[in-house]
FIMI-939488 format. One line per field, with one value per residue (C-alpha): x, y, z; residue in three letters; residue number from 1. Coordinates in steps of 0.05 Angstrom, whole numbers, plus 5000, padded with zeros to 4 digits. Example, Ala and Ser with C-alpha at 12.3 -4.5 7.8 and 13.67 -1.06 7.14 Angstrom:
FIMI-939488
xx <- c(5246 / 5273)
yy <- c(4910 / 4979)
zz <- c(5156 / 5143)
code <- c(ALA / SER)
pos <- c(1 / 2)
This chain:
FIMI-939488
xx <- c(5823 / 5865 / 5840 / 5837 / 5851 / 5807 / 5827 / 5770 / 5717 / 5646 / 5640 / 5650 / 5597 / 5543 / 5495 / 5432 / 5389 / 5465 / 5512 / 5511 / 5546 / 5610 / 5590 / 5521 / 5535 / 5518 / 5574 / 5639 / 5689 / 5649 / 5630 / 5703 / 5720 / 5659 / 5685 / 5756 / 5750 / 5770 / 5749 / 5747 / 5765 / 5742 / 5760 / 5737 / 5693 / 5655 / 5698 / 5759 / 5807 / 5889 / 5901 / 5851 / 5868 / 5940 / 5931 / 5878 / 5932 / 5973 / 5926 / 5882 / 5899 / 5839 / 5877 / 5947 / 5912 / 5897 / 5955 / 6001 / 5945 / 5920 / 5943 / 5930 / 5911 / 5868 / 5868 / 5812 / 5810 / 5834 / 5765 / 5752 / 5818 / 5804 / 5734 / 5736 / 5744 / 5740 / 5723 / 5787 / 5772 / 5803 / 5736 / 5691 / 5718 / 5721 / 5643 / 5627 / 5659 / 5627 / 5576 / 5536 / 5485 / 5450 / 5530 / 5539 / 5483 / 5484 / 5556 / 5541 / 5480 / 5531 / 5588 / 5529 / 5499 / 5573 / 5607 / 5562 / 5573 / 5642 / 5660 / 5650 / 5725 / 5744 / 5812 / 5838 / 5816 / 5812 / 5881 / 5930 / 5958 / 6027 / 6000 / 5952 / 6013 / 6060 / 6001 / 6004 / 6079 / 6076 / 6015 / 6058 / 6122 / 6084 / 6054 / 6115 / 6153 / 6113 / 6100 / 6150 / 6112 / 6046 / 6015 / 5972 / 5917 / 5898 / 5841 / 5833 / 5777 / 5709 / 5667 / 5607 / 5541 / 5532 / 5501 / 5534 / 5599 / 5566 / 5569 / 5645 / 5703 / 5756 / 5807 / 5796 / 5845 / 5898 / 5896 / 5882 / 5941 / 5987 / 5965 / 5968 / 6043 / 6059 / 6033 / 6059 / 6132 / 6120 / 6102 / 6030 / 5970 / 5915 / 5844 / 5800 / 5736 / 5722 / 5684 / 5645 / 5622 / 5608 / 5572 / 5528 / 5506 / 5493 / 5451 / 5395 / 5420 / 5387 / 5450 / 5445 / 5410 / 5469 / 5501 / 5562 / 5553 / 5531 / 5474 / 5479 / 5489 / 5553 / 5571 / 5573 / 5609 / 5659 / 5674 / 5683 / 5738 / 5770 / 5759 / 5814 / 5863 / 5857 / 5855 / 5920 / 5964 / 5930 / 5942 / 6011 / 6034 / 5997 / 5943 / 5890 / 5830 / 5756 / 5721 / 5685 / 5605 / 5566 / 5554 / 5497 / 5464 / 5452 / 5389 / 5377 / 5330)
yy <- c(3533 / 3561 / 3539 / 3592 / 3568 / 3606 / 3586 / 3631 / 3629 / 3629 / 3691 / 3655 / 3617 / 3634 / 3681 / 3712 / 3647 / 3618 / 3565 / 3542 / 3502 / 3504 / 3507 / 3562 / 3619 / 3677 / 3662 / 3715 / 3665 / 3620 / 3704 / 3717 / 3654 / 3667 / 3736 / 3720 / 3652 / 3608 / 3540 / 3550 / 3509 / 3535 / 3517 / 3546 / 3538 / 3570 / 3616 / 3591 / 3643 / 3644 / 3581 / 3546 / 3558 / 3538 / 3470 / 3457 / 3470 / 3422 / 3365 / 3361 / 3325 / 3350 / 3419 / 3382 / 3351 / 3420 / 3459 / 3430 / 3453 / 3510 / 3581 / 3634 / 3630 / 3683 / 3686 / 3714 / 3708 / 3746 / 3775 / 3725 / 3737 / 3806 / 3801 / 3811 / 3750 / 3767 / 3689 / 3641 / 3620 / 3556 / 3548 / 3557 / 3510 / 3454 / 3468 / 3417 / 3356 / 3371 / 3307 / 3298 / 3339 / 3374 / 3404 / 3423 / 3465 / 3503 / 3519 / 3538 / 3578 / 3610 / 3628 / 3663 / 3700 / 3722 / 3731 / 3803 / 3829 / 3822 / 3846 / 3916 / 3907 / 3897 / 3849 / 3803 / 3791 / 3720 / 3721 / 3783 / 3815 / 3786 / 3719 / 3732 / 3753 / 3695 / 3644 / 3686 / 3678 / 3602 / 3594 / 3641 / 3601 / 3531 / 3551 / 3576 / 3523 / 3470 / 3533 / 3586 / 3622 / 3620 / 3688 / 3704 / 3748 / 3775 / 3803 / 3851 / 3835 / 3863 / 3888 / 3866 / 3897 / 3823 / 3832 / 3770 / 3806 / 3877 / 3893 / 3909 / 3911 / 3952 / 3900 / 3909 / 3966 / 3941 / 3872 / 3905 / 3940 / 3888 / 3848 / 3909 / 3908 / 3845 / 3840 / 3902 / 3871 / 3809 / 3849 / 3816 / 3852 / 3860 / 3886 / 3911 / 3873 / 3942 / 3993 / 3944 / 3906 / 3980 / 4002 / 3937 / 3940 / 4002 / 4004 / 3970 / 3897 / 3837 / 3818 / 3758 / 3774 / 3747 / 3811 / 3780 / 3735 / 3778 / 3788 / 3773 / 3841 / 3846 / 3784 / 3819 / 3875 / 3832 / 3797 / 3863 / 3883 / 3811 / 3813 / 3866 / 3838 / 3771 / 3787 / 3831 / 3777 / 3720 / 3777 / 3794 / 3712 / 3714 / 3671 / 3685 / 3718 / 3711 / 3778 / 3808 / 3806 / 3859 / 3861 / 3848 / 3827 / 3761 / 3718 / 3721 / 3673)
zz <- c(6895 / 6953 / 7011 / 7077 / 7147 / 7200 / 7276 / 7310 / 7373 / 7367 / 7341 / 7273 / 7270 / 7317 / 7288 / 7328 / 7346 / 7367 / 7336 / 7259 / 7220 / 7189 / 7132 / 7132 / 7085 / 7126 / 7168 / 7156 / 7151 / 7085 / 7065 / 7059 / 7025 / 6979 / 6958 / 6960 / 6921 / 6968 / 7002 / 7074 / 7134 / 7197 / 7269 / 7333 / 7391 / 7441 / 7496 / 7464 / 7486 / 7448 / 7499 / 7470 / 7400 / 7413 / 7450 / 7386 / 7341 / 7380 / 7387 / 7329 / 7276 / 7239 / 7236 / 7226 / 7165 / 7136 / 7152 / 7096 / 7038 / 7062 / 7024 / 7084 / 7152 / 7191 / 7270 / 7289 / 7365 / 7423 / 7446 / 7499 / 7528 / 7542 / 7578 / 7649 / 7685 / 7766 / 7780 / 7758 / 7682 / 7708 / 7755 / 7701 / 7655 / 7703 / 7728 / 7674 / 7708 / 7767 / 7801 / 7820 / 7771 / 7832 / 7858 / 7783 / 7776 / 7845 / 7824 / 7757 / 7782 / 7832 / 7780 / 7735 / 7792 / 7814 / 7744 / 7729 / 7792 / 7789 / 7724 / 7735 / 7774 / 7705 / 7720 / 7719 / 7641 / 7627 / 7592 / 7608 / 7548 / 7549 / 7555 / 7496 / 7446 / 7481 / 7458 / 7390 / 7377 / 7398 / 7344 / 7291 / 7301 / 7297 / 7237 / 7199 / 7222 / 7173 / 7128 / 7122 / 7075 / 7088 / 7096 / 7153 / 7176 / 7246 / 7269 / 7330 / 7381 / 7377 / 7431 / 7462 / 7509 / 7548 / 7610 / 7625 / 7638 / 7655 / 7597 / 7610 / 7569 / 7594 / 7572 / 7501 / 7486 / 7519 / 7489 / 7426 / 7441 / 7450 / 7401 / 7347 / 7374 / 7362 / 7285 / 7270 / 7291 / 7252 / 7190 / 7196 / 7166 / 7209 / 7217 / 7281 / 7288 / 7337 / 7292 / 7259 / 7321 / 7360 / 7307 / 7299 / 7382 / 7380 / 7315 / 7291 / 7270 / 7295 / 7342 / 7394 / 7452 / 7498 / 7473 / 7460 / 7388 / 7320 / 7268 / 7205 / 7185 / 7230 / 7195 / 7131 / 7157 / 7192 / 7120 / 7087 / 7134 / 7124 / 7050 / 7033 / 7067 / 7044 / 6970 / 6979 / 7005 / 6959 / 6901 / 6923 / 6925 / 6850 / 6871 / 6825 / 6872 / 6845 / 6830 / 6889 / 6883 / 6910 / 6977 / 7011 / 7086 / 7053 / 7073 / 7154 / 7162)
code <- c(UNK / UNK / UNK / UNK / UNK / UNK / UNK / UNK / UNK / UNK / UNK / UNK / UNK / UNK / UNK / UNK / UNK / UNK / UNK / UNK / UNK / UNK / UNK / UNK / UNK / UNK / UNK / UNK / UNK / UNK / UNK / UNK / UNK / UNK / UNK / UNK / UNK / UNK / UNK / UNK / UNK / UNK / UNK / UNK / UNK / UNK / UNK / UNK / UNK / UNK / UNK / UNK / UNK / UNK / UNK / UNK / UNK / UNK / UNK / UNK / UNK / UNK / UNK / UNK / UNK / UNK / UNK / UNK / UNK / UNK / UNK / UNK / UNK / UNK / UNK / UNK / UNK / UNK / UNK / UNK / UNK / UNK / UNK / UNK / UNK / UNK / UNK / UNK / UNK / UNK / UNK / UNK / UNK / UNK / UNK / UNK / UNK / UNK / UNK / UNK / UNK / UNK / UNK / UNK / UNK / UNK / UNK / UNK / UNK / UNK / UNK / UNK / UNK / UNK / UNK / UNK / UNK / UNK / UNK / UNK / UNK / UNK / UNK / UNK / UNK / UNK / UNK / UNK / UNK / UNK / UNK / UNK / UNK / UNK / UNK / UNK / UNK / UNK / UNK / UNK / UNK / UNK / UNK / UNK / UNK / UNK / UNK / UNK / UNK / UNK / UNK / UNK / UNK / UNK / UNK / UNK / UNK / UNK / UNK / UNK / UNK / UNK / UNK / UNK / UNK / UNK / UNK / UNK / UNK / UNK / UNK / UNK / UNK / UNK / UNK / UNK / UNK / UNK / UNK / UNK / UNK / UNK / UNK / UNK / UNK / UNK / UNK / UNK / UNK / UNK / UNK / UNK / UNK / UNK / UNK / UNK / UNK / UNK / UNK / UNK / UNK / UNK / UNK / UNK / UNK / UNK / UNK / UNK / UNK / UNK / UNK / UNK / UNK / UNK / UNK / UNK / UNK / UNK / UNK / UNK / UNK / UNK / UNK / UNK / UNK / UNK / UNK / UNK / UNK / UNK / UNK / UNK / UNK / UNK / UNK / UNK / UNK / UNK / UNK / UNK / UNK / UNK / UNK / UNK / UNK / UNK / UNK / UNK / UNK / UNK / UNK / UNK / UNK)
pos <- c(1 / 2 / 3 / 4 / 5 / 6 / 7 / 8 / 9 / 10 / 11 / 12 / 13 / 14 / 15 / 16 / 17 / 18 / 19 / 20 / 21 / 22 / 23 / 24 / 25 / 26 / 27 / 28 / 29 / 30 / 31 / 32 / 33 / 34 / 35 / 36 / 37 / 38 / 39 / 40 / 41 / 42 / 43 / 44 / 45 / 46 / 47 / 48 / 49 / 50 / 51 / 52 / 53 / 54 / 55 / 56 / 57 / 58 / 59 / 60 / 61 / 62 / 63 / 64 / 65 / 66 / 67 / 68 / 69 / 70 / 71 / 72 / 73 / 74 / 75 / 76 / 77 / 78 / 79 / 80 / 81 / 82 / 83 / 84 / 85 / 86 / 87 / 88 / 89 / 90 / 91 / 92 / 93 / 94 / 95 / 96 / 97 / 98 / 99 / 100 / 101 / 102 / 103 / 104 / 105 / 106 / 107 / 108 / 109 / 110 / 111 / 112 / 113 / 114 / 115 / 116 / 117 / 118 / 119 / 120 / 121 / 122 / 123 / 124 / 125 / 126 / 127 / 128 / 129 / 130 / 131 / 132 / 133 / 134 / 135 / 136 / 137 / 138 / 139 / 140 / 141 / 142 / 143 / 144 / 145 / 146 / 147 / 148 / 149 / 150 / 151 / 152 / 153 / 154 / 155 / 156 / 157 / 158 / 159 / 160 / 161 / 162 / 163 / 164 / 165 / 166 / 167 / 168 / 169 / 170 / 171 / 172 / 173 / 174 / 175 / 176 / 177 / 178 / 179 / 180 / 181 / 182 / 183 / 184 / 185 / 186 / 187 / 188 / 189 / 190 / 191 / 192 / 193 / 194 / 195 / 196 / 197 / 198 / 199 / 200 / 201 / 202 / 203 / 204 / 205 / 206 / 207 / 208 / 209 / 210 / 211 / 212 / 213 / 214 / 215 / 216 / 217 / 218 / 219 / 220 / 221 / 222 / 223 / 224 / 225 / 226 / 227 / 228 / 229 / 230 / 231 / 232 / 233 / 234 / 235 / 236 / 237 / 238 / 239 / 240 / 241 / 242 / 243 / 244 / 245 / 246 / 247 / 248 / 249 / 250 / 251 / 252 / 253)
């Protein structure tokens, strides 16, 4: 069975009560691999941003491990780098080492009180374009260094209606933009996580009431726009793909 290499943010496997495992089936990347036939490894975590997905690659060896088996890889990240991101990202990540427990909370309460208010400036975004497809093209080149063939996928960021960021995102379309760029020079498939994500806040799906993570509806809608492109490039290497079942919003509870 091929196996399929998702490097990814929350967004892959929190639903709308927040984080699941790996391994839960309403999740889009294990609904891909379910209609595409293939075992799935998934690696991501919350607020990672391109950065983050690059020093993983560099310093897990749980991903090292998988790399040299794995028949296509899909980045689906980028969307944290483009929310606005007035207060240093550097500052947030380090509220956690914070002590003693009483500083760590006044400055976390602080950075959440501030971080809304803010974000209506709408820059700096928490990774500027440029740096978003630089982090890309170091992740591409590592990866085709150990695997000159191995086909990959990327995915466009979504949106999101988070009060947590004023419900902002003005620095979608231009790191859309720029990553949409970059693919298309590589000769890299992609697909936009936009409509599908739009379509789900705005509608009726049970989405996470931080307004950022996804339903499992959106789930299924996000795996339908992965699908096609996964089964093309497994079908075009001659990777036998299984055939796809119907689709469906799967159990949500």
């Amino acid at each position: 069975m091929t196996t399929l290499l998702v490097l990814s943010d929350s967004l892959a496997y929190y639903g709308p009560g927040g984080g699941l495992p790996a391994d839960d089936p309403r999740i889009w990347p294990n609904l891909v691999g379910r209609d595409s036939g293939c075992d799935v490894k998934l690696f991501g975590r919350i607020g990672w941003t391109s950065r983050d997905v690059w020093w993983a690659l560099t310093q897990d060896p749980n991903i090292w491990a998988t790399i040299p088996d794995v028949g296509l890889v899909v980045l689906a990240f980028g969307g944290m780098d483009s929310l606005p991101s007035p207060l240093p990202t550097a500052l947030r990540e380090q509220i956690r080492y914070l002590r003693p427990n009483r500083l760590r909370q006044v400055v976390r309460d602080g950075y959440q009180w501030l971080q809304p208010r803010l974000s209506p400036l709408g820059w700096p975004t928490a990774l500027p374009p440029r740096v978003t497809v630089e982090y890309l093209e170091k992740i591409r080149d590592a990866l085709t260094a150990l695997r000159p063939d191995l086909p990959i996928v990327v995915c466009l960021p979504p949106t999101h209606r988070s009060p947590y960021y004023g419900h902002v995102h003005s620095g979608r379309i231009p790191t859309t933009t720029a990553m949409a760029g970059w693919a298309h020079a590589r000769g890299l498939p992609v697909v936009d996580f936009y409509p599908v994500t739009r379509d789900a806040f705005a509608g009726g799906d049970e989405m996470n009431p931080d307004g950022i993570h996804w339903g499992f509806g959106c789930h299924r809608g996000i795996a339908d726009t992965v699908t096609p492109a996964v089964r093309a490039l497994l079908d075009a290497r001659g990777v036998a793909v299984a055939d796809a079942p119907v689709s469906d919003a799967g159990p949500t509870g």
